[in-house]
N, C-alpha and C positions, 0 to 999 in steps of 0.2 A: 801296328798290326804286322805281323811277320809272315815269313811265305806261307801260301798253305793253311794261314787260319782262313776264316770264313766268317760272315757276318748275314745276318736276313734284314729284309728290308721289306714293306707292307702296302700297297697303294691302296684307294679306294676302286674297285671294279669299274668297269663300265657295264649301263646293262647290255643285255643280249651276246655280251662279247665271254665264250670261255675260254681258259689259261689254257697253252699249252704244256704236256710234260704233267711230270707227277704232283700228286698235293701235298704238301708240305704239312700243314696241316689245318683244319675245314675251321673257317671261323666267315659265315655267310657274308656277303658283300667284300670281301676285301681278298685280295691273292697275294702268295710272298714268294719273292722270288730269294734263293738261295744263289750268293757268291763264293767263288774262293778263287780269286786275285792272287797273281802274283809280284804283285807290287806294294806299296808299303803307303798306299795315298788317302787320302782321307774317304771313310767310306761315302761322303756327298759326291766326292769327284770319280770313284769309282762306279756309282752307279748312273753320272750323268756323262759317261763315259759309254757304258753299255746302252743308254736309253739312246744316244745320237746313233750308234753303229745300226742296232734294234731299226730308225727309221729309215736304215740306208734301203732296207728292203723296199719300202714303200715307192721312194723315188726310183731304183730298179725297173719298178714296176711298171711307173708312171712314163718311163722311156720306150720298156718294151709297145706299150697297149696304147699309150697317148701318142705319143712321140714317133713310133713304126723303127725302133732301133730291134726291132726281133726281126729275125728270118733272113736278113740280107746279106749274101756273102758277095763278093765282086769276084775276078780272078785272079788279081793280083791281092798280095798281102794288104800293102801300104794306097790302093784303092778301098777295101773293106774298113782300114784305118780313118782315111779321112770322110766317108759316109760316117762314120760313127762320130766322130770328131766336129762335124755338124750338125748332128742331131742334137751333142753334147751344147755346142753354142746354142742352139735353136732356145735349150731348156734355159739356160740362164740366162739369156736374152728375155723368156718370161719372164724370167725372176727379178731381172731388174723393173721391167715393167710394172710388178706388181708392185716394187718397190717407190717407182716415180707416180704411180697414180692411188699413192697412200691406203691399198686393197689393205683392209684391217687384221686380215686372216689369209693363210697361205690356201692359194685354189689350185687345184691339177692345173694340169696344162688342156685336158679336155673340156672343161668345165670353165676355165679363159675363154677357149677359142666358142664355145655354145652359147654363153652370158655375154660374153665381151665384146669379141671379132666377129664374128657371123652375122652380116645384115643381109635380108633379101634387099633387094636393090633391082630399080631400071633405067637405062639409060633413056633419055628421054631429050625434049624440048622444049625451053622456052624462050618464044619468041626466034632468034637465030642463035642463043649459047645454048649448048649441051648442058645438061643438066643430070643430077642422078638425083631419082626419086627414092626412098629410101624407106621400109617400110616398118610402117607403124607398131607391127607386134614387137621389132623389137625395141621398142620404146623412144625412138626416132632421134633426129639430133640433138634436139633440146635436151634429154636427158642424158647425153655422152660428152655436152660443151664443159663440166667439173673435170670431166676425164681426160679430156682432150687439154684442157688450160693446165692442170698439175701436171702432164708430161711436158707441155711447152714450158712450166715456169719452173722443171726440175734441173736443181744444181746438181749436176757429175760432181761425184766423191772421187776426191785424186788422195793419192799415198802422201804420206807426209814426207816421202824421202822426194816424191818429183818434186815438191815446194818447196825445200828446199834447194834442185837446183836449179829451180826455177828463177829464184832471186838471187842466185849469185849470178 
């Protein structure tokens, strides 16, 4: 493909969801998005190319309203830098998490913290150890011990260049 040409490309819709931008043209169920690339790549890589960029929004999103990276300026530059710069860890620190407790589908970060992290809880007693009681709506220990043992029995993924100088 050369610069400047263009190619279409067809998905199936989702329901309730409409296409932004103009209609290309009307064939029910399905929307086409129209390219024109300036590079020379095969049109699968060019459009899974614009499909990753397309969800950068979504995680954007997911910092500003999940995560509280909207609104906060400090005084100094490089104070505004590193609040952001932990928020940014915060998110992929979920992400690995989802990764180590084998979650089958990717969840916001707010939707973790309301299914996952959130227990009511009271501190309490029994007999003379402290104890935390933990409560039943949200589906109590027993069904968090699968989640709890896949994070304890997850292998860290190391780079294949530390392994290597690991064993020299």
């Amino acid at each position: 493909m050369s610069r400047g040409d263009s190619w279409s490309f067809a998905n199936k819709c989702s329901e309730g969801r409409d296409s932004v931008g103009r209609k290309l043209i009307d064939v029910p169920g399905y929307t086409f998005r129209l390219f024109a690339p300036s590079c020379s790549d095969p049109p699968q890589e060019i459009w899974r190319d614009y499909n990753r960029r397309a969800d950068m929004e979504n995680r954007i999103a997911e910092l500003k309203h999940d995560l509280g990276a909207d609104g906060f300026c400090m005084q100094q530059f490089f104070a505004t830098e590193a609040a952001f710069r932990t928020v940014l860890l915060l998110f992929h620190l979920l992400a690995e998490f989802q990764r180590a407790v084998g979650l089958p589908v990717y969840r916001e970060p707010a939707t973790i913290r309301t299914q996952v992290l959130t227990c009511g809880a009271i501190l309490g007693r029994a007999g003379r150890r402290l104890v935390i009681h933990l409560s039943e709506s949200w589906g109590g220990l027993k069904t968090r011990i699968p989640l709890l043992d896949s994070i304890l029995n997850w292998q860290i993924p190391t780079s294949p260049k530390l392994e290597m100088v690991l064993q020299t």
